[in-house]
C-alpha positions in Angstrom: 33.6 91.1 70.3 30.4 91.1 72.0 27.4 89.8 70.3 23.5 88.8 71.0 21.0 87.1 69.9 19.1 88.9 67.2 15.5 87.1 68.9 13.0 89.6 67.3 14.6 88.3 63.9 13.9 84.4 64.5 10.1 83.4 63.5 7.8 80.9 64.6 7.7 78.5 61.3 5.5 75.5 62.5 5.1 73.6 65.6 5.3 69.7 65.6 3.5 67.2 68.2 5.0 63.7 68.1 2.3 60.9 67.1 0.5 59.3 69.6 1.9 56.0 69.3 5.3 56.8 69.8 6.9 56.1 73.6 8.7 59.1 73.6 7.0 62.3 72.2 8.1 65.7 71.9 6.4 69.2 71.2 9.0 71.0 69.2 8.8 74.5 68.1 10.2 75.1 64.5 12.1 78.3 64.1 13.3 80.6 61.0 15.6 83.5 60.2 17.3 84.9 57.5 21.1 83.8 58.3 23.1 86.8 58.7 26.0 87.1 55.9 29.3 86.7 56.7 28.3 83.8 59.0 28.9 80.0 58.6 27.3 77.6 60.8 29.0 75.0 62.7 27.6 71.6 63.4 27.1 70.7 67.3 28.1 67.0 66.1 25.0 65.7 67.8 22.5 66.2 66.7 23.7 68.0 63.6 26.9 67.2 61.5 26.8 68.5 58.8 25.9 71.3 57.3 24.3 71.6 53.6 22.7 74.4 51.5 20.3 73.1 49.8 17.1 74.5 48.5 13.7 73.1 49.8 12.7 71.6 46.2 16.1 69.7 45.3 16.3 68.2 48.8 12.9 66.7 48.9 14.0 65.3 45.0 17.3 64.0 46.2 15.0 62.4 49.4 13.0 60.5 46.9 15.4 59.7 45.2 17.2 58.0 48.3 20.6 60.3 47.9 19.0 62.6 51.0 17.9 61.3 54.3 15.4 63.2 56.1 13.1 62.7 59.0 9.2 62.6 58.3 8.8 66.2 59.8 11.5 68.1 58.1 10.2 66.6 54.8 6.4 67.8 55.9 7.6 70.9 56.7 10.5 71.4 53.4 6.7 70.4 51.2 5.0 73.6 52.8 8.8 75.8 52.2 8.6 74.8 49.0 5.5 77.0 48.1 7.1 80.0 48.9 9.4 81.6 46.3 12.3 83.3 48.7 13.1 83.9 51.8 11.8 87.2 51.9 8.1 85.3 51.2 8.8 83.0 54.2 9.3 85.7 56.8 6.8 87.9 55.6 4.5 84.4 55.9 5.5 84.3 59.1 5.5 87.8 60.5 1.9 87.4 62.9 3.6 85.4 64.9 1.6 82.1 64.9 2.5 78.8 62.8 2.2 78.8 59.6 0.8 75.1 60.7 0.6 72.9 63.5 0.8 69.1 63.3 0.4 66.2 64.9 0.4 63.7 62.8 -1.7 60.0 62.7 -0.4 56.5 61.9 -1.6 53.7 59.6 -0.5 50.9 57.9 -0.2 51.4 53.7 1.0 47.9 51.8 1.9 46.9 55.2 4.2 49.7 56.2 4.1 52.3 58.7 2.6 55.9 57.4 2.2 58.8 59.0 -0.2 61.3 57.8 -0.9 65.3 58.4 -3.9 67.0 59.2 -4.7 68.2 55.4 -4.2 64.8 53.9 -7.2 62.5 53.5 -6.6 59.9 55.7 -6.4 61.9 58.7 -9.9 62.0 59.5 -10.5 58.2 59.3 -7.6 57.9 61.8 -8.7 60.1 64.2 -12.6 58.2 63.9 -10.7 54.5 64.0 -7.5 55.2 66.2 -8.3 58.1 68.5 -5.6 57.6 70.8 -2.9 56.7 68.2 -3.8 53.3 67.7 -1.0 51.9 65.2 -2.8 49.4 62.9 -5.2 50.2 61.0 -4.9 49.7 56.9 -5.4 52.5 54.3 -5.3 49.7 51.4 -8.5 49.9 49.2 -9.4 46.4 49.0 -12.9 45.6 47.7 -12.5 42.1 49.6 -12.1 42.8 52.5 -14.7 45.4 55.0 -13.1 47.5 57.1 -14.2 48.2 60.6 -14.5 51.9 61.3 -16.5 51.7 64.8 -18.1 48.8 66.2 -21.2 49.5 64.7 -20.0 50.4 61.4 -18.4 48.5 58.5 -17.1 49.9 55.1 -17.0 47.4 51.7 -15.8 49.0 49.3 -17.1 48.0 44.9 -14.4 47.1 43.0 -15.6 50.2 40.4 -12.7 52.0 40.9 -12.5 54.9 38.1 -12.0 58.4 36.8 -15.6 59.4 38.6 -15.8 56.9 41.2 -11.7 57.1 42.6 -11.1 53.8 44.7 -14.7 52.8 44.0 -17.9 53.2 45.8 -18.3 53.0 50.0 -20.8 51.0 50.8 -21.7 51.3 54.6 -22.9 48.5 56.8 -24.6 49.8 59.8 -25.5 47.0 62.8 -24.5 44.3 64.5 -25.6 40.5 65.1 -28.6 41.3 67.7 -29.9 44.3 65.5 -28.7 43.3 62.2 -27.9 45.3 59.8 -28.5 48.5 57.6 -27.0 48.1 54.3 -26.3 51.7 52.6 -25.7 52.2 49.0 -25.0 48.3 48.0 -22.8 50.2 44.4 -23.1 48.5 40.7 -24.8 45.0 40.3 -21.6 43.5 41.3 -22.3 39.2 42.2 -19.3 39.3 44.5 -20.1 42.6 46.2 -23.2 41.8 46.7 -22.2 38.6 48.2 -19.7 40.6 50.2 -22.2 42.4 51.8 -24.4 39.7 52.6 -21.3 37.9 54.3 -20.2 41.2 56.4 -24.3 41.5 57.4 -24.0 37.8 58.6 -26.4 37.1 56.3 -29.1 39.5 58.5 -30.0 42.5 56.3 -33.1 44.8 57.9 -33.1 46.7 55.2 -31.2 48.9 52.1 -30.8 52.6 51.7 -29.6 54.4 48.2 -28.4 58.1 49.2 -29.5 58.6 44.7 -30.2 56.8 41.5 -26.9 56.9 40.2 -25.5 53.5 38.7 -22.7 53.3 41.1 -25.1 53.5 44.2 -28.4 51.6 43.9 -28.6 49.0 40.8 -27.3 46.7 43.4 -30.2 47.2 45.3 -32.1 44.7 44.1 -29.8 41.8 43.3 -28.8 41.7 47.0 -32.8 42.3 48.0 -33.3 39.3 46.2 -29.9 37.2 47.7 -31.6 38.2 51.6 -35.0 37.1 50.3 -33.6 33.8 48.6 -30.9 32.8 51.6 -33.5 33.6 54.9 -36.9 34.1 53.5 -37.0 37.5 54.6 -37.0 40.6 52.2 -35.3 43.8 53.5 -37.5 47.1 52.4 -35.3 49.1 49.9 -35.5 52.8 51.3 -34.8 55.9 49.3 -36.3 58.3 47.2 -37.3 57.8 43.7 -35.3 59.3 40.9 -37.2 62.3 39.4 -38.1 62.8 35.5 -35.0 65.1 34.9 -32.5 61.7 35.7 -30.8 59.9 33.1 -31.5 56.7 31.7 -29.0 54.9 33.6 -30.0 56.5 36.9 -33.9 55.1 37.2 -34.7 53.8 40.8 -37.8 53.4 42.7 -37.4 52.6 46.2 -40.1 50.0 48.0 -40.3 52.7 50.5 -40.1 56.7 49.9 -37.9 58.3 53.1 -39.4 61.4 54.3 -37.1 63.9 55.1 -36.1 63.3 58.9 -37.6 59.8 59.4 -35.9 57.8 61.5 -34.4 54.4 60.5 -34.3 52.3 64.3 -32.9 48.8 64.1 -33.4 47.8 68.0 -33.2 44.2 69.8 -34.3 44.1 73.6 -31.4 42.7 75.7 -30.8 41.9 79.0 -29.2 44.9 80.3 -31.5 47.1 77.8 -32.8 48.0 74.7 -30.0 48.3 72.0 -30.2 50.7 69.2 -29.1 52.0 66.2 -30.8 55.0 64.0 -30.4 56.7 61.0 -32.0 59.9 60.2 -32.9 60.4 57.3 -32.2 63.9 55.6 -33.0 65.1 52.2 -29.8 66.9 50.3 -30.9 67.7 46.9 -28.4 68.7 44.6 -25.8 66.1 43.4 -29.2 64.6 42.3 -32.8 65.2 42.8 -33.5 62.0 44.7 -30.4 62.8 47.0 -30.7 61.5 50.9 -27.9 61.6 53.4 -24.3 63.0 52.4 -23.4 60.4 50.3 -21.9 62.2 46.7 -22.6 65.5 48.4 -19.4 65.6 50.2 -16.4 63.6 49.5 -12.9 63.4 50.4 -10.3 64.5 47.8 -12.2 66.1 45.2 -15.8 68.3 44.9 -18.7 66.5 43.2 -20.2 67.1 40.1 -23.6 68.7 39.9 -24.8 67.7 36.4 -27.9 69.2 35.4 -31.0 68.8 34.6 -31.1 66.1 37.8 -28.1 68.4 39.2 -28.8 71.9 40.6 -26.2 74.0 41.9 -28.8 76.3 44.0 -29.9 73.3 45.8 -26.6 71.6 46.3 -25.3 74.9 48.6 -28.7 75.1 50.1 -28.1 71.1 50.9 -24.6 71.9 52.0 -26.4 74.5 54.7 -28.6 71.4 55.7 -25.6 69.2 56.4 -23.5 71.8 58.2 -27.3 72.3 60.4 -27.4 68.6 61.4 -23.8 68.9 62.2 -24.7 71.4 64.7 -27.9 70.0 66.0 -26.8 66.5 66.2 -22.5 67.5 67.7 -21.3 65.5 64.3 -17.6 65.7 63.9 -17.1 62.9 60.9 -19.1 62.6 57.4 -18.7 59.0 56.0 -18.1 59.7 52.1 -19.5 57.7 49.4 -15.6 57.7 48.0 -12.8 58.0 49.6 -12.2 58.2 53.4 -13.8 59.2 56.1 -13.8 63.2 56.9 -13.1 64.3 60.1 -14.5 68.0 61.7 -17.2 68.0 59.4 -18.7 71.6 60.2 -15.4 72.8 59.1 -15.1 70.8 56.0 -18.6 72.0 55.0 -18.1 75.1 54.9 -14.4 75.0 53.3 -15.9 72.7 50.5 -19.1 75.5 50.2 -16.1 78.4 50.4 -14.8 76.7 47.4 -18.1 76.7 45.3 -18.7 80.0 45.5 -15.1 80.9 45.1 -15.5 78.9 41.4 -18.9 80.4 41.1 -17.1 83.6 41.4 -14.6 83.0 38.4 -17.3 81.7 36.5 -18.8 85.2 36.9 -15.9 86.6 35.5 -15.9 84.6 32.4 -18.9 85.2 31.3 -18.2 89.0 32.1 -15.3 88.7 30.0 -16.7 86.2 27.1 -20.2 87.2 27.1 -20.5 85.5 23.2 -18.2 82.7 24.3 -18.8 79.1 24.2 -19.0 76.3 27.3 -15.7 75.5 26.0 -14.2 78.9 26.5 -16.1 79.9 30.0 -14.0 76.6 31.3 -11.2 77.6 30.0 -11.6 80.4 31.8 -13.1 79.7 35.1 -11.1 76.1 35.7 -7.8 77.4 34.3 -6.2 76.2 37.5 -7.9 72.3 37.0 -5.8 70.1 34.6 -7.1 70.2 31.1 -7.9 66.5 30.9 -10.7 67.5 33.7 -12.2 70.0 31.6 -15.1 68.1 29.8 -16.7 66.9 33.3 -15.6 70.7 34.7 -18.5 71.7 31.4 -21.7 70.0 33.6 -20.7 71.6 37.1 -20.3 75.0 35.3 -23.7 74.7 33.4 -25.5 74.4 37.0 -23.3 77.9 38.0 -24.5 79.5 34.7 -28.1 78.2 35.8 -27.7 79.5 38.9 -26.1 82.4 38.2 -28.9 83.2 35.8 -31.6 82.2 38.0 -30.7 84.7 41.2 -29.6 87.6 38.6 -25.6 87.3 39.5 -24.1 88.7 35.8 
């Protein structure tokens, strides 16, 4: 009997790149089709030896639960299967004839061990910014004792505040070196051994302290470590920022020694032999988060979307600040955002405009709840509009949809 190859029934599924930091490396097309009935594979013996039916949901369970070997990319690529509910679903997913994704993946070290991470996941970015050419080596570990390096000019030291609001705790960024010294932003909570910390990873020769806002897990250790510099060298670093307006909360009072105009420069330079060295910061005003908000700080983090609280939170300004940010990118060729939580972003014009994508998308189901309860409560309008966040999230959900309502309100939306 003579048969062919059905080839305008195989699909493109995804295409996989080997890490960098691998000897050999391979870029491997991944292929599906509906297997014709009546037929039963045969295993080459090789590579393959035996052949299972198994759906993409129970093998990734029996992986995990060590009954099921597989390789890092078929389990990557059996966690994106697994969103689709037939086969019908995948082929009509795949019909325009481009990968559903492309990968090629980065390495680290997490608890010591080798991980590999995609594109989508949140340590990505970081790795590309630390290990650009596949480096393997670098630790994902959040350890408040330790600052990690991300480029030679810039340390992270993380508080030990981890929490519900805060995740692994607050970044705070160390930017210098020994000739220059140092630029210490956002020194967290009046933490003694942060603090300390800092001062340590400074080498003891702070220029000066930035707070991005007023909020108690970014500048109340402003001072203490103000006063450590002034007591250990004599010298007092300026504390820049802006001052928190009338609307903030108790908690979130601050009053910098010196007010940053928006797009003052911040130069830390020391004249060497083969030059003058350098480092700036440009100052840029992001309103939104909070009314005293400078640089991206809370304004864009990695895993989750901030919370714009009002009366010191507005909603209008935040996507107006998000346009700001996404403007520098441009002006300025910036491809990474350092986060005040979590790690570092990577194509930042990109992640802009996904993260402002998914404000108005909320903004747009908060529209419909209040089309559709126009007598209901807070309560109910979340219900509503975050049906798709777990409940438990609900109560901090209530502040950011109070600055939609406002906003909604205020430009006439419903």
């Amino acid at each position: 009997m003579n048969s062919a190859l059905a080839g305008a029934e195989v699909y493109l599924l995804c295409h996989w790149i080997t890490d960098r930091d691998l000897p050999k490396r391979f870029d491997v097309p991944f292929l599906v089709a509906r297997m014709p009935p009546g037929q039963i594979p045969v295993p080459d013996n090789g590579e393959q030896f035996e052949p299972v039916w198994v759906n993409p949901a129970h093998a990734l369970a029996e992986h995990a639960a060590g009954r099921f070997f597989m390789v890092f990319p078929t389990i990557r690529t059996l966690e994106h299967l697994q969103r689709y509910s037939d086969v019908n679903a995948v082929l009509a997913a795949c019909q325009n004839e481009q990968p559903l994704f492309t990968s090629c993946p980065r390495a680290a070290l997490t608890g010591g061990n080798e991980s590999r991470h995609m594109e989508h996941e949140p340590p990505f970015g970081e790795l590309a910014l630390v290990c650009p050419d596949g480096q393997l080596g670098h630790p994902l570990d959040w350890d408040p004792t330790r600052p990690v390096r991300l480029l030679k000019n810039v340390q992270r030291l993380t508080a030990p505040n981890p929490g519900f609001m805060t995740g692994p705790g607050t970044n705070s960024y160390i930017v210098g070196d020994p000739a220059t010294g140092h630029v210490v932003i956002d020194p967290g909570p009046d933490d003694a051994e942060h603090i300390e910390r800092l001062w340590h990873a400074a080498g003891g020769h702070i220029q000066a302290i930035v707070c991005t806002h007023s909020h108690p897990d970014h500048s109340p250790g402003a001072r203490p470590l103000q006063a450590l510099c002034t007591a250990q060298t004599g010298r007092t670093p300026a504390i820049l920022g802006l001052s928190s307006a009338t609307t903030s909360r108790a908690n979130s009072r601050f009053t910098p020694d010196k007010e940053l105009q928006n797009g003052e420069l911040v130069t830390l330079s020391h004249q060497a032999s083969d030059g003058i060295l350098t480092h700036t910061l440009k100052a840029i005003h992001t309103p939104g988060h909070a009314a005293n908000h400078v640089f991206s700080g809370d304004h864009i983090l990695n895993g989750s979307t901030t919370v714009i609280d009002p009366p010191d939170g507005n909603m209008n300004d935040y996507l107006d600040s998000l346009d700001t940010l996404a403007l520098a990118c441009t002006e300025h060729d910036i491809g990474f955002i350092l986060p005040a939580h979590g790690y570092v972003l990577g194509h930042a014009p990109q992640a802009i405009a996904h993260l402002k994508a998914h404000r108005l998308q909320r903004e747009a189901k908060v529209i419909a709840a209040l089309q559709a309860l126009p007598d209901g409560s807070v309560q109910d309008w979340v219900r509503h509009a975050y049906g798709d966040v777990p409940e438990r999230l609900w109560p901090v959900a209530e502040r950011s949809l109070l600055a939609h309502v406002q906003r909604i309100q205020t430009l006439g939306l419903a």
